[in-house]
PASEBA-1860 file (N, C-alpha, C; in nm, 3 decimals):
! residues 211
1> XXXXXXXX> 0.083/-0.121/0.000/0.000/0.000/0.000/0.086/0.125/0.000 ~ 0.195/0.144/0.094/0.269/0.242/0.121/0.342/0.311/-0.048 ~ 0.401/0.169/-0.114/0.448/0.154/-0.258/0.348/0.278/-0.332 ~ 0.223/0.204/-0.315/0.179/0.258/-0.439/0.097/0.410/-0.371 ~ 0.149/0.433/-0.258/0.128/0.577/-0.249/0.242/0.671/-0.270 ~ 0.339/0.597/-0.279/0.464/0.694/-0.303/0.468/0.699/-0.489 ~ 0.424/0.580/-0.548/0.406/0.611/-0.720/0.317/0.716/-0.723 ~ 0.220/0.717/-0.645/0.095/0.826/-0.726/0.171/0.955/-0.660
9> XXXXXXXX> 0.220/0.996/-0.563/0.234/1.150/-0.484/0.361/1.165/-0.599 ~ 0.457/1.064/-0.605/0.601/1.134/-0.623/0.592/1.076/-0.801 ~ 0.490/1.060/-0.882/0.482/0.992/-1.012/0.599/1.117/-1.112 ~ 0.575/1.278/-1.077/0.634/1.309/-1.152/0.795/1.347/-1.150 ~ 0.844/1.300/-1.046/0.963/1.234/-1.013/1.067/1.134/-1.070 ~ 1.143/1.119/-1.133/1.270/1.025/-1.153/1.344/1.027/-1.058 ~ 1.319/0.942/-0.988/1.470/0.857/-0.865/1.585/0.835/-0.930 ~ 1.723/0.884/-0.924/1.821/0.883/-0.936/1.914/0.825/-0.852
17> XXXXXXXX> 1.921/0.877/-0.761/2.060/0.847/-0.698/2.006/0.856/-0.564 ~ 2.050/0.834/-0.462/2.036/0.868/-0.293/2.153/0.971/-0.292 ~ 2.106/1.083/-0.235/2.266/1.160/-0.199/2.292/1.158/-0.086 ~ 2.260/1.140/-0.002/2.278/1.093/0.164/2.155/1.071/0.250 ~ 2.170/1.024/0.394/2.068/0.989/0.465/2.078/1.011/0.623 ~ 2.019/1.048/0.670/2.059/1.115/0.839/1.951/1.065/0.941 ~ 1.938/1.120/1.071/1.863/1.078/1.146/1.726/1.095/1.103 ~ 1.700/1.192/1.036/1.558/1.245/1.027/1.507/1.241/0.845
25> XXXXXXXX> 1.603/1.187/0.796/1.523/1.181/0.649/1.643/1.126/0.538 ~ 1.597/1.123/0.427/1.683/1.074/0.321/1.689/1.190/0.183 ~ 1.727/1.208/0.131/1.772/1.299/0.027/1.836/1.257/-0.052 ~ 1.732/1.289/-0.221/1.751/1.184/-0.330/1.772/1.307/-0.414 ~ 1.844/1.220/-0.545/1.889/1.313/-0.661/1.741/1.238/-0.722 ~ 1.651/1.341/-0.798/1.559/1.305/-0.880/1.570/1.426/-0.995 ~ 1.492/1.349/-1.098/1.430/1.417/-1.223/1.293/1.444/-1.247 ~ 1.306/1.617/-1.232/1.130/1.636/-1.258/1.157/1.599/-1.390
33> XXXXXXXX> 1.020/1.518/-1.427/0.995/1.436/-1.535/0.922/1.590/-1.624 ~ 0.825/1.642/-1.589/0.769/1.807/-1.609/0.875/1.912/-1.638 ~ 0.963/1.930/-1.583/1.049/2.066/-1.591/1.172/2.049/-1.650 ~ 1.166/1.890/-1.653/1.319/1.814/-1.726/1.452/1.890/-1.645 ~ 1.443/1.877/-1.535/1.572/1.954/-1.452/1.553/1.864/-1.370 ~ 1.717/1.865/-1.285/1.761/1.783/-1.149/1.680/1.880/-1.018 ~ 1.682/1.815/-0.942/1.630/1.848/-0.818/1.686/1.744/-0.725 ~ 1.683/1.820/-0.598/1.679/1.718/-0.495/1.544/1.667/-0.389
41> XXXXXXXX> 1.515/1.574/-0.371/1.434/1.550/-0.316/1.429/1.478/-0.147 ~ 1.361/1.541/-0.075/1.432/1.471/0.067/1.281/1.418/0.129 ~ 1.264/1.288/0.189/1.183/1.263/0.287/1.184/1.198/0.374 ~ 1.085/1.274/0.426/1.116/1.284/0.620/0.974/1.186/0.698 ~ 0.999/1.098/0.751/0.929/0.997/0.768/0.853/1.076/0.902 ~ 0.678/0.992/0.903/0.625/1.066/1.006/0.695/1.061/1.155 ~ 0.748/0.988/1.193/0.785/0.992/1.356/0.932/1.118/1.328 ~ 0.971/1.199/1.290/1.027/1.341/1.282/0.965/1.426/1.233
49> XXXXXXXX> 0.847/1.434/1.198/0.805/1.553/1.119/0.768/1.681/1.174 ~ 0.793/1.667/1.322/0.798/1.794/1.395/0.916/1.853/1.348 ~ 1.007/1.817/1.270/1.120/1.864/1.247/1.030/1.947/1.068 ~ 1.017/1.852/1.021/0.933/1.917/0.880/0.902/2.040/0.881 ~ 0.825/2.120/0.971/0.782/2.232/0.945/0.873/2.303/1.011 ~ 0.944/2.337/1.047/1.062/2.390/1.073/1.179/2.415/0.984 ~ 1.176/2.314/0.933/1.275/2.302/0.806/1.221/2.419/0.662 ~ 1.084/2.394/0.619/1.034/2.425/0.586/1.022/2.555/0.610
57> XXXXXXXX> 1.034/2.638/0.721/0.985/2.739/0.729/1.126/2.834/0.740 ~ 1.262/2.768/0.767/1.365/2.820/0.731/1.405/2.831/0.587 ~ 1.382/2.713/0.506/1.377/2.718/0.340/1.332/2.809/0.296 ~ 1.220/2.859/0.309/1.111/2.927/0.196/1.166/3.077/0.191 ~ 1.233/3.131/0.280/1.282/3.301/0.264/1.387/3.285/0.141 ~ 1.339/3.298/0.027/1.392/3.332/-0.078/1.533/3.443/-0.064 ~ 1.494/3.523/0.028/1.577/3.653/-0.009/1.719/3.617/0.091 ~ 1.697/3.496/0.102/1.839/3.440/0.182/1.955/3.372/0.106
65> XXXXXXXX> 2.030/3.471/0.031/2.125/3.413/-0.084/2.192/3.272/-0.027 ~ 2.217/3.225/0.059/2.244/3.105/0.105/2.211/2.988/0.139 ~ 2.022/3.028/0.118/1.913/2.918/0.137/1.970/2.827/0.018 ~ 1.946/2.714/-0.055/1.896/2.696/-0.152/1.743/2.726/-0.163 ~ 1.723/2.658/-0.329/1.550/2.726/-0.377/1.482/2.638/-0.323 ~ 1.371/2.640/-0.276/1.262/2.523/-0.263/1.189/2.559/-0.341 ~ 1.103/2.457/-0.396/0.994/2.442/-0.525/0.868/2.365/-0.434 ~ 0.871/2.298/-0.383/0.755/2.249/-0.316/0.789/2.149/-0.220
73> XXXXXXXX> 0.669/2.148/-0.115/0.682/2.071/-0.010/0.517/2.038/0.045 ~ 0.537/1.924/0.079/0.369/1.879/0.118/0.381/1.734/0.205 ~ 0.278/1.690/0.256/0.273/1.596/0.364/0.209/1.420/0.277 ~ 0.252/1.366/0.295/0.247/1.251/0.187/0.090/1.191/0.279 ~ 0.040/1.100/0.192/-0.086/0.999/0.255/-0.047/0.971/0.380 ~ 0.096/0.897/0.406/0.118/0.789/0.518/0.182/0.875/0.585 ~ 0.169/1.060/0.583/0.197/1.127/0.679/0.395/1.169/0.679 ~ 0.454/1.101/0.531/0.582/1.134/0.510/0.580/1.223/0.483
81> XXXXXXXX> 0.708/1.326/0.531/0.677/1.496/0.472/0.771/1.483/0.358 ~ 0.793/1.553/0.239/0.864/1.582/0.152/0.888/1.711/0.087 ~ 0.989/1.709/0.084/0.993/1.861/0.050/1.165/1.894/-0.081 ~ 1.080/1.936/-0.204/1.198/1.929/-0.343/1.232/2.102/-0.314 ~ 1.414/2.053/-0.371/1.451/2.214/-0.395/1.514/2.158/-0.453 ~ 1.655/2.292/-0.480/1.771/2.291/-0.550/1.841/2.196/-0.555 ~ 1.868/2.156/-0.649/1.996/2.024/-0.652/2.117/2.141/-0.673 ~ 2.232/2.128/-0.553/2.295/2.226/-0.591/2.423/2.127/-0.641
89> XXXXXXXX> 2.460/2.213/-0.742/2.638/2.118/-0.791/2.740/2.162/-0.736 ~ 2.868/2.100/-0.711/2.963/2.187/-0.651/3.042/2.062/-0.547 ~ 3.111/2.114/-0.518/3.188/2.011/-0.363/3.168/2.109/-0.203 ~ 3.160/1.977/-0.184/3.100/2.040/-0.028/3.254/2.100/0.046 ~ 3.246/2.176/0.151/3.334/2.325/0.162/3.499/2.189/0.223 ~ 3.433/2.067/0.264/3.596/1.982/0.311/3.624/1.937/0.188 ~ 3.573/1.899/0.047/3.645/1.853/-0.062/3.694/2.022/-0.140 ~ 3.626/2.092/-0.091/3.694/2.201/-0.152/3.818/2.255/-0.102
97> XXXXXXXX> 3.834/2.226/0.024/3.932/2.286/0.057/4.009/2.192/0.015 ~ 4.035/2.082/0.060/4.085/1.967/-0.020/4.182/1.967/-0.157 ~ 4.143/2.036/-0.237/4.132/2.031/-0.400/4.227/2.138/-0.435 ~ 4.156/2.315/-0.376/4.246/2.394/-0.368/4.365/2.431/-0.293 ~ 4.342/2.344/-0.171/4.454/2.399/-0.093/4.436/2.518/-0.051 ~ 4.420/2.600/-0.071/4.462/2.776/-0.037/4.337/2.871/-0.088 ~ 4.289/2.893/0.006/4.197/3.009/-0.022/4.231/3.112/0.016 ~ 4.216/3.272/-0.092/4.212/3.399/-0.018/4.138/3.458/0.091
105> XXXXXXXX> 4.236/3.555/0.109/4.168/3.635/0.274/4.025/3.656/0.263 ~ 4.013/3.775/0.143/3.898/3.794/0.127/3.769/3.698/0.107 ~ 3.789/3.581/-0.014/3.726/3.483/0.018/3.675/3.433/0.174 ~ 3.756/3.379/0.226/3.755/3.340/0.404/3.656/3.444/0.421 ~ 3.707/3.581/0.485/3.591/3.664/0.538/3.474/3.664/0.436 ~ 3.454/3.661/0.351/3.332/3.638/0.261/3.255/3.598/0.280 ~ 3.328/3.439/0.300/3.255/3.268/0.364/3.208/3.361/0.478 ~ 3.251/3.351/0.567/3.223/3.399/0.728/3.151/3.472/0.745
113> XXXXXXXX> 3.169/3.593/0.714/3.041/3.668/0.702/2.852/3.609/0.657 ~ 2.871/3.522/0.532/2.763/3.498/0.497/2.706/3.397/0.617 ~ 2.819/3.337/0.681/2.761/3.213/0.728/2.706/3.282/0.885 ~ 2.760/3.372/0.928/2.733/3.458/1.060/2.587/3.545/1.002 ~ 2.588/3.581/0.908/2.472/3.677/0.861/2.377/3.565/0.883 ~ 2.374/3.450/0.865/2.251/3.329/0.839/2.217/3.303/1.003 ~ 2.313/3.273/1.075/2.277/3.217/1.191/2.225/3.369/1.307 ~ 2.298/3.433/1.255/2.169/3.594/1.323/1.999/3.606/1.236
121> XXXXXXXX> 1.997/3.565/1.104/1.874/3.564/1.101/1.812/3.418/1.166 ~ 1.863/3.319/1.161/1.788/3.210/1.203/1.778/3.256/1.349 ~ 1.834/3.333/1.460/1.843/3.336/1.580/1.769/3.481/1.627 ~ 1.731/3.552/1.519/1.627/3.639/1.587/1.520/3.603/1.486 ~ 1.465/3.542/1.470/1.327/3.492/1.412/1.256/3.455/1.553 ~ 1.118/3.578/1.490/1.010/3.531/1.615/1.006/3.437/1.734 ~ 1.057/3.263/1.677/1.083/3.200/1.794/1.221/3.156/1.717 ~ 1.364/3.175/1.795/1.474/3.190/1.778/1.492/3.046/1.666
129> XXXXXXXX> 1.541/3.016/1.617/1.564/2.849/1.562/1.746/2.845/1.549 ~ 1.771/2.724/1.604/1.925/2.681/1.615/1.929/2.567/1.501 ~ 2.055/2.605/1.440/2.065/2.514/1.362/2.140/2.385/1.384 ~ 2.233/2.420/1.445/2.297/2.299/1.534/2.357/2.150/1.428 ~ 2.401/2.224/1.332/2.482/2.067/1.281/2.608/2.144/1.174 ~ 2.600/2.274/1.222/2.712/2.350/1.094/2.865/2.328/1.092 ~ 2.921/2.226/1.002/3.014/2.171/0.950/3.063/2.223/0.830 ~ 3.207/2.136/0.730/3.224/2.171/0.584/3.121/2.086/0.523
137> XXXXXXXX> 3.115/1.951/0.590/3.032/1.880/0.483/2.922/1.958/0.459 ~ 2.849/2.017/0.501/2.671/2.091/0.505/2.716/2.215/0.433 ~ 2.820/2.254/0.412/2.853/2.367/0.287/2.890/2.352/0.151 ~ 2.813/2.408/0.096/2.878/2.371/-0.054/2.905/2.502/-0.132 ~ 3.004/2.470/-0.230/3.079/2.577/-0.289/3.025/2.572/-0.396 ~ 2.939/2.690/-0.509/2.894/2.655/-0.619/3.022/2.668/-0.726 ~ 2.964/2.694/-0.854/3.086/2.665/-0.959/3.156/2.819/-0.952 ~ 3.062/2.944/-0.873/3.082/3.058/-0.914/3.125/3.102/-0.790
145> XXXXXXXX> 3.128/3.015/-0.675/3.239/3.083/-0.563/3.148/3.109/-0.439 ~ 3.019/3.117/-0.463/2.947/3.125/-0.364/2.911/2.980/-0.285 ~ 2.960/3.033/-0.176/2.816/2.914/-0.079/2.689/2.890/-0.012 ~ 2.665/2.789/-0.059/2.516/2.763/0.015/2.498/2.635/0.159 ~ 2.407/2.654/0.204/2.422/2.561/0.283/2.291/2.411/0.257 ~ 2.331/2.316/0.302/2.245/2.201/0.197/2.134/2.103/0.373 ~ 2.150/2.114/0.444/2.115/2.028/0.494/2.032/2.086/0.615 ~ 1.916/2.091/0.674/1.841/2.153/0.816/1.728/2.096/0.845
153> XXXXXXXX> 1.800/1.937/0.845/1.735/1.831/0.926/1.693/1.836/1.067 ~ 1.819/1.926/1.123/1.828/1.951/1.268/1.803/2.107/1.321 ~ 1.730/2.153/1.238/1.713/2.281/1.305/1.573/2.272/1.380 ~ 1.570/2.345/1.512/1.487/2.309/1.615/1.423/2.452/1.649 ~ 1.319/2.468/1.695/1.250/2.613/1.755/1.287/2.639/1.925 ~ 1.401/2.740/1.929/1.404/2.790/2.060/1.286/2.884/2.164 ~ 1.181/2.771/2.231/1.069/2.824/2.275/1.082/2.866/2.399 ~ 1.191/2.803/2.480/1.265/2.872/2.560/1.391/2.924/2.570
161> XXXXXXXX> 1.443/2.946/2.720/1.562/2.989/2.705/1.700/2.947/2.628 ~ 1.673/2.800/2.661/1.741/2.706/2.586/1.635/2.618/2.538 ~ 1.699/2.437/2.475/1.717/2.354/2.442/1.764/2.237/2.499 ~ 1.666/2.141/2.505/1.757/1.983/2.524/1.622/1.876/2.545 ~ 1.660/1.801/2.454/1.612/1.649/2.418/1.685/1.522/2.504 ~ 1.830/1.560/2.558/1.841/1.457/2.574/1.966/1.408/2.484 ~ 1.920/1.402/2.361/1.982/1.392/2.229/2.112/1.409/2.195 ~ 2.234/1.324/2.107/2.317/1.405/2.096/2.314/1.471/1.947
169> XXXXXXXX> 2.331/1.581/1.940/2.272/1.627/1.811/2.400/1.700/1.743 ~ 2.415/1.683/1.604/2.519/1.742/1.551/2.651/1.672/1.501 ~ 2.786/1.706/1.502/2.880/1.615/1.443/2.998/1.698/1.563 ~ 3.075/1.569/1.578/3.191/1.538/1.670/3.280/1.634/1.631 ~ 3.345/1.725/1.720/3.464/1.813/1.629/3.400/1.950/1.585 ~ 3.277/1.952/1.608/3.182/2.076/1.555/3.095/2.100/1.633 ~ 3.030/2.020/1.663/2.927/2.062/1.765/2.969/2.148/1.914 ~ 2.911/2.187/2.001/2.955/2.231/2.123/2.955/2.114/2.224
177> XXXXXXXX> 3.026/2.135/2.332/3.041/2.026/2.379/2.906/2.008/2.488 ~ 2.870/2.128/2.504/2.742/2.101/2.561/2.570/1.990/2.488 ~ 2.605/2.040/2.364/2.504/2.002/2.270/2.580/1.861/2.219 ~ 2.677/1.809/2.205/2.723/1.672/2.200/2.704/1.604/2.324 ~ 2.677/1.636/2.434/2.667/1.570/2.533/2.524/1.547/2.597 ~ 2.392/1.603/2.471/2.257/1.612/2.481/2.212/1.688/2.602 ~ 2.305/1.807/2.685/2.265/1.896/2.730/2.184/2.023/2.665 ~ 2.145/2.091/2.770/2.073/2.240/2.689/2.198/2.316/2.596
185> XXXXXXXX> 2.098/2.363/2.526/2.197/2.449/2.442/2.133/2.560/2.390 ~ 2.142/2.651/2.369/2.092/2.797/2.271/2.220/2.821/2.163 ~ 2.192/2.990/2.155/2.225/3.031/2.048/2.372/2.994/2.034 ~ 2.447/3.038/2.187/2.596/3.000/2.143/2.634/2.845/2.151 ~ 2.579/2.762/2.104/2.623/2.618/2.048/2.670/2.666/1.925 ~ 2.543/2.741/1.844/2.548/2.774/1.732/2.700/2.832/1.664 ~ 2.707/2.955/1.767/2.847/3.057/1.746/2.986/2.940/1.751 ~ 3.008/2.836/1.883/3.070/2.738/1.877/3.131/2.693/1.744
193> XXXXXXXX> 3.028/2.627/1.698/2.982/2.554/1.515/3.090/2.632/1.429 ~ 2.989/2.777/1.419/3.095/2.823/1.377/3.251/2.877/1.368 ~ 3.252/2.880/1.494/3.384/2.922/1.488/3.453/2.806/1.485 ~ 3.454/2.698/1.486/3.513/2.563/1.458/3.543/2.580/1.298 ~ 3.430/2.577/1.208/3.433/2.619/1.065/3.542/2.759/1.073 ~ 3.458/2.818/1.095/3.615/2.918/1.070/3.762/2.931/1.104 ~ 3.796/2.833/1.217/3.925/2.780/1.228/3.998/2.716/1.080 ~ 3.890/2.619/1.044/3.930/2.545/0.897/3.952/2.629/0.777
201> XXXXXXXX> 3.848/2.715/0.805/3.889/2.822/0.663/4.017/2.887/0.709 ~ 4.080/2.932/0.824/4.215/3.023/0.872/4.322/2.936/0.829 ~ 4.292/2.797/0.882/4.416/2.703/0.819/4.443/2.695/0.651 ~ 4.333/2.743/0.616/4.330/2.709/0.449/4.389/2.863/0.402 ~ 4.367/2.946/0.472/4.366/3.091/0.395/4.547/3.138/0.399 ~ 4.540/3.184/0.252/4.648/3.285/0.201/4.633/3.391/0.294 ~ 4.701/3.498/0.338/4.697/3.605/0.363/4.787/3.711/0.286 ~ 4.740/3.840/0.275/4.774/3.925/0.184/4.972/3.928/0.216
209> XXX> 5.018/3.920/0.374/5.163/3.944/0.384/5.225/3.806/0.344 ~ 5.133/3.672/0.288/5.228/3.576/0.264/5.258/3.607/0.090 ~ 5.128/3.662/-0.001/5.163/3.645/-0.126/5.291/3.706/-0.147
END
């Protein structure tokens, strides 16, 4: 039964590839069969879908050069949420560094900036939201130098002061050590995250007195 509710919802879909899979959902390379373009497609099974509309509601601000696009999102028969955007191309920000070796100053502060501009809007929104999993892998570098960020499986609504499930949420080496250890956490887990990421970009970066 489940089968043939996923043919009729997702019919105008081509399944491609799996591009990865996490606690809270899976994310597929598909082909709108309609628009003849790649997309990605992610779904989020009902026992997380408190996470769904959250996700969702960080996606949709268009005017966030770092979002990717979303195109649609809706709640399946058997209560799976799904939700298609951008298939973005590119290497994620650890194979990039990887590849080039050496990034400029300006670049670095570039990165940084955009990625600090994102986590102040996610953190003064009406009810604060933490994103809590910001790594290189979850960055990607497009062909034109910009980054976006790909993954907010784990972003949660700060309804209080803090946060805590219990949970350990996030990745080893990045996360805060409070929020790896499924303690409370707020906004500065977040700041943590990043400044871990921005350590990696300092190790990678040229500076103007070495050229």
């Amino acid at each position: 039964m489940k089968d043939t509710l996923y043919r009729d919802e997702l019919s105008r879909y081509e399944f491609l590839e799996k591009l990865g899979e996490g606690g809270n959902g899976s994310v597929y390379l598909v082909r709108d069969t309609y628009l003849k373009r790649k997309l990605a497609l992610k779904m989020m099974p009902d026992a997380e879908i408190h996470f769904f509309d959250k996700e969702v509601e960080v996606l949709k601000n268009a005017e966030i050069a770092i979002l990717p696009v979303i195109y649609d999102a809706w709640l399946m028969q058997d209560g799976t949420g799904v939700i298609v955007m951008e298939y973005v191309e590119g290497d994620n920000l650890s194979d990039y560094l990887k590849k080039c070796g050496r990034i400029s100053e300006e670049l670095m502060k570039k990165w940084t900036l955009s990625l600090a501009e994102f986590l102040c809007y996610l953190h003064e929104m009406s009810c604060p939201v933490l994103y809590r999993d910001l790594k290189p892998e979850n960055i990607m570098v497009r062909k034109n130098g910009e980054i976006i960020l790909i993954d907010f499986g784990t972003v949660i609504c700060l309804e209080e002061d803090s946060y805590t499930d219990g949970k350990r949420i996030g990745t080893k080496g990045y996360a805060a050590p409070e929020q790896w250890a499924g303690k409370a956490t707020d906004q500065r887990s977040d700041i943590y995250s990043l400044g871990r990421v921005c350590e990696v970009l300092w190790q990678h970066c040229v500076y103007k007195s070495e050229e």
